[in-house]
N, C-alpha and C positions, 0 to 999 in steps of 0.2 A: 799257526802262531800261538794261537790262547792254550792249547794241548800242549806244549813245548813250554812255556812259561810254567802251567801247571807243573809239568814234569822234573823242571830244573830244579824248582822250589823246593820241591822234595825231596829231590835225589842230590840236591846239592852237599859238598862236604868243605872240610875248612873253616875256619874264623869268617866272616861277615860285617860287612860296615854296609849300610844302610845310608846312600847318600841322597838328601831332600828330609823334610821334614813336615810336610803335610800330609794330603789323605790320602797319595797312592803310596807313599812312605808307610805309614803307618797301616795300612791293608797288607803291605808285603811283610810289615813285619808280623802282623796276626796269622799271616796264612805259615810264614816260617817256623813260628811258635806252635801254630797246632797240629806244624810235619813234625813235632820233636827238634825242632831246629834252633829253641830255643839259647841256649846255652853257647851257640857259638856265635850268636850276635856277638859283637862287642863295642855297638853304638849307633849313632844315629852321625852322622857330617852334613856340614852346611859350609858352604863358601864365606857369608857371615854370620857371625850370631847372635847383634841387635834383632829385634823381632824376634826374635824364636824361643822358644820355651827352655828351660833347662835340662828336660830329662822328657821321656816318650813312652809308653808303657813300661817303666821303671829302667831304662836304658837310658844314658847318657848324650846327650845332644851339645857336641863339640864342633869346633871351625875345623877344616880338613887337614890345617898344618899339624893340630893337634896328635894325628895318628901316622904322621910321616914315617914317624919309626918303626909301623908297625907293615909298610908298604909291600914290603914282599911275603909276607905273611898270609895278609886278608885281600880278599874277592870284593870288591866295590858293588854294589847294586846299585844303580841308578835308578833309582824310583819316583819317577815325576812325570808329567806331560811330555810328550815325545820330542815338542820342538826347542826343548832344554838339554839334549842328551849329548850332541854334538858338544855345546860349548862346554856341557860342565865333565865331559870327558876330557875332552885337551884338557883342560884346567888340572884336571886329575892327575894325566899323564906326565904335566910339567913339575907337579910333585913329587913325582916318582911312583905311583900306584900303575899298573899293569895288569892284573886282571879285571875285569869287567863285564858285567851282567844289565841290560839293560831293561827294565821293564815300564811300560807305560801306562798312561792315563786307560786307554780302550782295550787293554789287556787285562790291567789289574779290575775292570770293571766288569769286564765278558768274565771272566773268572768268578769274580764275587757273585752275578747277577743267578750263574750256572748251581753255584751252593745255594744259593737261597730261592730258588724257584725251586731245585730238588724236597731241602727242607721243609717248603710249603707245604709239595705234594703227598710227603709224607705225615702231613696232619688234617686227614679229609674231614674231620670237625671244625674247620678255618672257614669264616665266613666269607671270603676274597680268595683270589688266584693272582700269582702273580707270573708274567711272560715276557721275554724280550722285547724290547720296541722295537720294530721292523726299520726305525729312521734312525736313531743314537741310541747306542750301545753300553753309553754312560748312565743310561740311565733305564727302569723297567714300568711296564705298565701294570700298575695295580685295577681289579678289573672286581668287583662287589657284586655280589652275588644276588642280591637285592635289587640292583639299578641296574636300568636297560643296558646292554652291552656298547650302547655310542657312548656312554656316559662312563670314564676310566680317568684316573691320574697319571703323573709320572709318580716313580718312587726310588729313593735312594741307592745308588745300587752299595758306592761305600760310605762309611761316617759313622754306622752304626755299628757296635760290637756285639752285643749280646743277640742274637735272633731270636732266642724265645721271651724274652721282653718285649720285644719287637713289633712281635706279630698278637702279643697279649693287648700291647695298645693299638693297635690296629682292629683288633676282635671287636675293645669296647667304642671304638669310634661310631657315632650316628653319620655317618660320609652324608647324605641326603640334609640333614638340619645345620653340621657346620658348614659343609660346604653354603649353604641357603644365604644362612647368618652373613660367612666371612664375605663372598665372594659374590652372590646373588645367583640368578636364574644360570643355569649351567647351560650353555647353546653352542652345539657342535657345527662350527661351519660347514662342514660338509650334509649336515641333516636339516637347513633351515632351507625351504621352500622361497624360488625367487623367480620371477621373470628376465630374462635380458632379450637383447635386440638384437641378432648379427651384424656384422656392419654397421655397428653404431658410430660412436663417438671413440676416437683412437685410443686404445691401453693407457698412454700414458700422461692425455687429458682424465682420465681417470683416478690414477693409483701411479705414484714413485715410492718405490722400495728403496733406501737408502744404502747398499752392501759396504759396509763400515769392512777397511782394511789397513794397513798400518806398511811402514818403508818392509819389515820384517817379516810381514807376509807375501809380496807381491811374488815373488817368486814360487810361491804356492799356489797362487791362485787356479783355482781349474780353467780348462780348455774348454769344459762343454758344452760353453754359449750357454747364457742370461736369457731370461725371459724377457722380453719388452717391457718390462715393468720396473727394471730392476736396474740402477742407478750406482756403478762402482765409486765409493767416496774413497779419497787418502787422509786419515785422520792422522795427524798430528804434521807438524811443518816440516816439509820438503826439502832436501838438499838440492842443488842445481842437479850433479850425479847423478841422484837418486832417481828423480823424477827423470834425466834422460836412460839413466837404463831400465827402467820401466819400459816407456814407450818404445822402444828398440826392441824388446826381448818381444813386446806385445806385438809390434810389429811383423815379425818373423812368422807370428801365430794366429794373426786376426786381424779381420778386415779393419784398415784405417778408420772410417766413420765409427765401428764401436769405442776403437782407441781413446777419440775426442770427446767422447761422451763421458769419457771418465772428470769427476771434479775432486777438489781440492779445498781441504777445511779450513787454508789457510788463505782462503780469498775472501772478501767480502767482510761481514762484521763476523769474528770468530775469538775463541778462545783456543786456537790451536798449540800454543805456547805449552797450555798444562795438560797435554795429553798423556804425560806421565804420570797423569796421578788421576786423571777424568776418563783416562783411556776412551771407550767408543761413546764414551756419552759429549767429548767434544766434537763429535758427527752430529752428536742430536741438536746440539746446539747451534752447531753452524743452520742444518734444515729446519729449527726455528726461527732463528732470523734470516735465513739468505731464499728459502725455497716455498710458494705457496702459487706453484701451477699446475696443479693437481689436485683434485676433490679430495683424494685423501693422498697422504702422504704418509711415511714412516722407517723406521730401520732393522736392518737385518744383519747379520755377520760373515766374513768371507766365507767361514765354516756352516753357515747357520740359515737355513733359507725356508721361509714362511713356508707350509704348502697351501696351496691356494690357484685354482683353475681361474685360466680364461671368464667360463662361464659363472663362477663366482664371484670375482670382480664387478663384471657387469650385470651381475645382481643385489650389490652392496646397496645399492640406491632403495628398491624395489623391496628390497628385505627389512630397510629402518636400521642397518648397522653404523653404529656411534664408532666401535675401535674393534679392531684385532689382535688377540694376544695369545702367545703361547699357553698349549696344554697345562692346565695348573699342574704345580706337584705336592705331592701330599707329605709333609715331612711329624715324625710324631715327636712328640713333645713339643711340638711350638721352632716359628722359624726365628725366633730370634735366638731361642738355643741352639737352633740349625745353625746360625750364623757365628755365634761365638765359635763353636766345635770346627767348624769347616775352614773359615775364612780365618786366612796367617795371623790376618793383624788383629784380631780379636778382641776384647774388651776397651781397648781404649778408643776407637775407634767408632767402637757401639756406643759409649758413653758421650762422644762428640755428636754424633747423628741425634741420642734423645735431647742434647742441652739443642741445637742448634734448630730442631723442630720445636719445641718450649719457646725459644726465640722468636721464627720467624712462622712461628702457622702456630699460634697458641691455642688457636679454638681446635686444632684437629689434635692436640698433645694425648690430651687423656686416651681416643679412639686410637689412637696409634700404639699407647702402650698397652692396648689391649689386644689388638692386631698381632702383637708380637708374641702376645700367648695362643695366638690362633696355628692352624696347621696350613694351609693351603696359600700358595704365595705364584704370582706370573715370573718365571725367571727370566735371565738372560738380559734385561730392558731393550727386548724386541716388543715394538710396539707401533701399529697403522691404526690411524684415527684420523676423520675428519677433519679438515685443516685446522677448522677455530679449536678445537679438540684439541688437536696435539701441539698448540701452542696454548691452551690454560697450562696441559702437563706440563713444558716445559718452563711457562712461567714459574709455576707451582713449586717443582722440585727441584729449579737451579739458585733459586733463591736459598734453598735450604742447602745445596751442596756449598755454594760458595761461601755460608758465612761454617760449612765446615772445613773447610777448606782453610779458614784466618784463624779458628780453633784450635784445628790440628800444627799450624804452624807456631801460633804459642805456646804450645808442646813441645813445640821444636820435631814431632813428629812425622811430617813430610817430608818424605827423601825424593830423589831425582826421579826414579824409577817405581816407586811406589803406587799400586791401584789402589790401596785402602778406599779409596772414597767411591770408585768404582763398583766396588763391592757392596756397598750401602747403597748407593742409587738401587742395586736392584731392588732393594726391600721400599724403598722410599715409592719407585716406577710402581710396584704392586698396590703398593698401601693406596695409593692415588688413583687408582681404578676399582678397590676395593671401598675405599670410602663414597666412587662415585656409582655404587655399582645398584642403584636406584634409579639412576639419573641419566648413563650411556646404555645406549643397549649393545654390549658386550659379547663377542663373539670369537670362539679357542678354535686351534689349530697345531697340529703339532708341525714341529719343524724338520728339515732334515737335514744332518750332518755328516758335512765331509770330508772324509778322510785327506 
């Protein structure tokens, strides 16, 4: 698949419309530009074009009716996350566009990942190496040549253009003092020394992993059986339908009792209503207030799954761990430039997140806009912590979403569908272990994702 994507890119011939407008959009168009393929771009489409920028590496960013005329002419590239291809094909076809090229999120990143670890090798004066992550493919591990070998980041595989800037600010980087500074003592779960007991106390009097999944995932969901630790949520509210063709299909495929075990974010005290715009952090909300039977508790994604042993777990006690959070990643220039650049809804959105923190956390304002000039950030807001732990975070940070939340609607900026604020919790979930990170004792893991 990654060999064949390569291959089309280049050998492709014809005019070219570039449909999606983010960062696998914009990777396919750099890589088509640097096949010579330049020239037969002839735009960028989006289904709509509130949100979206005008123009894309000097290329035009129009609605799709826009190029109807041009339908039997131009090859569509569908360049976005995989599980948007389907619909915004039909959508295309019922336009009238007919040819079609589809490239995704883990293609265009295995691609990118494959140039710039060559690129690296080819400058043996680079004080870092950079190499596939063996768990997500989105992304690579940056590995310092200086620092013990447990000790690595994740790093961008797209978002960046230029590679020898790239790797110039990564050269001057001290990894060891900012990492110290932003994030504190760096502690590889898998390298901290612990006792546990066999047959102790049950998994899941210990540790519920939350596996945050939505009506539009359920039918992805993998077969390959959950670890006992691991807690399937449905975040956002249920249709009757929905929830029974769930259980049926699961049915067919899995023992009853796991069935049951599954919960629902629209029980209990919730915010499931704005899952469209809270997306998986109306899961975290609901196991702030609805779940505290478990030492520690926390969430994960249907794709996205902590790694973390048996023997680990029942060593969280023994060891003095406060929380668990994904593998930092190292982004250069700072993650709040990360965040403008990457994330769609971009400035206005960042501008709500800093008024809304001034607002409601005024003693942490300053530390935060300083945070944002820092490089190392926990993604994903996959986060296990100690009970009373993961309910200060979620004190802490829902207060600051929801009055962005009343922000962004006097904007008028909140659409039905919209994660903007989604987005922002990730940086908010970081900065809140970062500012505690004196105070928890803080322990990384990387995650691993599935296809």
């Amino acid at each position: 698949m990654k060999s064949r994507i390569s291959s089309t890119l280049k050998n492709i011939s014809g005019q070219l419309l570039i449909y999606g407008a983010h960062l696998v959009a914009l990777e396919c168009c750099r890589i088509l530009v640097d096949n010579g393929k330049g020239s037969q771009i002839v735009g960028f489409a989006v289904t709509e074009k509130k949100g979206n920028p005008e123009q894309l590496e000097g290329y035009p960013v129009k609605e799709i009716d826009a190029y109807i005329g041009q339908c039997d002419e131009l090859t569509v590239i569908i360049a976005m996350p995989g599980k948007f291809h389907s619909t915004v094909a039909g959508y295309a076809k019922e336009k009238g566009f007919r040819k079609f090229i589809r490239v995704g999120l883990e293609e265009m990143s295995a691609l990118k990942s494959r140039r710039m670890i060559s690129e690296c090798r080819n400058h043996p004066e680079l004080t870092f190496h950079l190499k596939e992550n063996d768990h997500d493919i989105s992304w690579m591990d940056i590995m310092v040549d200086a620092i013990p070998s447990h000790i690595y980041f994740k790093f961008p595989t797209l978002f960046y253009k230029n590679t020898k800037d790239i790797f110039r600010a990564v050269s001057n980087c001290d990894f060891a003092k900012e990492y110290q500074e932003t994030l504190g003592q760096y502690r590889n779960l898998h390298k901290i020394p612990g006792e546990w007991t066999e047959g102790a106390e049950p998994l899941a009097d210990l540790m519920q992993v939350y596996m945050i999944f939505s009506e539009n995932d359920s039918a992805s969901l993998s077969m390959r059986g959950y670890n006992p630790w691991i807690v399937p949520l449905h975040a956002g509210r249920r249709k009757e339908k929905d929830a029974a063709n769930f259980m049926s299909s699961q049915e067919e495929r899995r023992d009853l009792k796991r069935v049951f075990q599954c919960f629902y974010d629209d029980m209990g005290e919730t915010i499931t209503d704005q899952n469209r715009i809270f997306a998986e952090m109306t899961g975290a909300y609901w196991i702030w207030k609805n779940r505290n039977h478990a030492a520690y508790k926390g969430l994960c994604h249907y794709r996205r799954h902590f790694i973390i042993s048996e023997e680990e777990i029942r060593a969280l006690e023994q060891s003095r761990i406060d929380a668990i959070l994904t593998t930092p990643r190292y982004v250069p220039y700072g993650v709040g430039n990360m965040f403008l650049a990457e994330t769609p809804v971009k400035k206005g959105v960042y501008e709500s997140m800093l008024q809304a923190v001034r607002e409601c956390a005024p003693e942490d304002a300053l530390r935060f806009q300083i945070y944002l000039d820092s490089c190392f950030y926990y993604p994903n807001n996959m986060v296990i912590a100690r009970n009373d732990i993961y309910n200060a975070y979620c004190e802490w940070v829902f207060k600051i979403l929801f009055r962005m939340s009343e922000i962004e609607t006097q904007k008028g900026n909140v659409q039905t569908e919209d994660r903007r604020i989604a987005y922002a919790a990730e940086l908010l979930t970081s900065f809140y272990f970062a500012k505690n990170k004196d105070i928890y004792r803080i322990a990384v893991t990387d995650y691993q994702f599935y296809t």
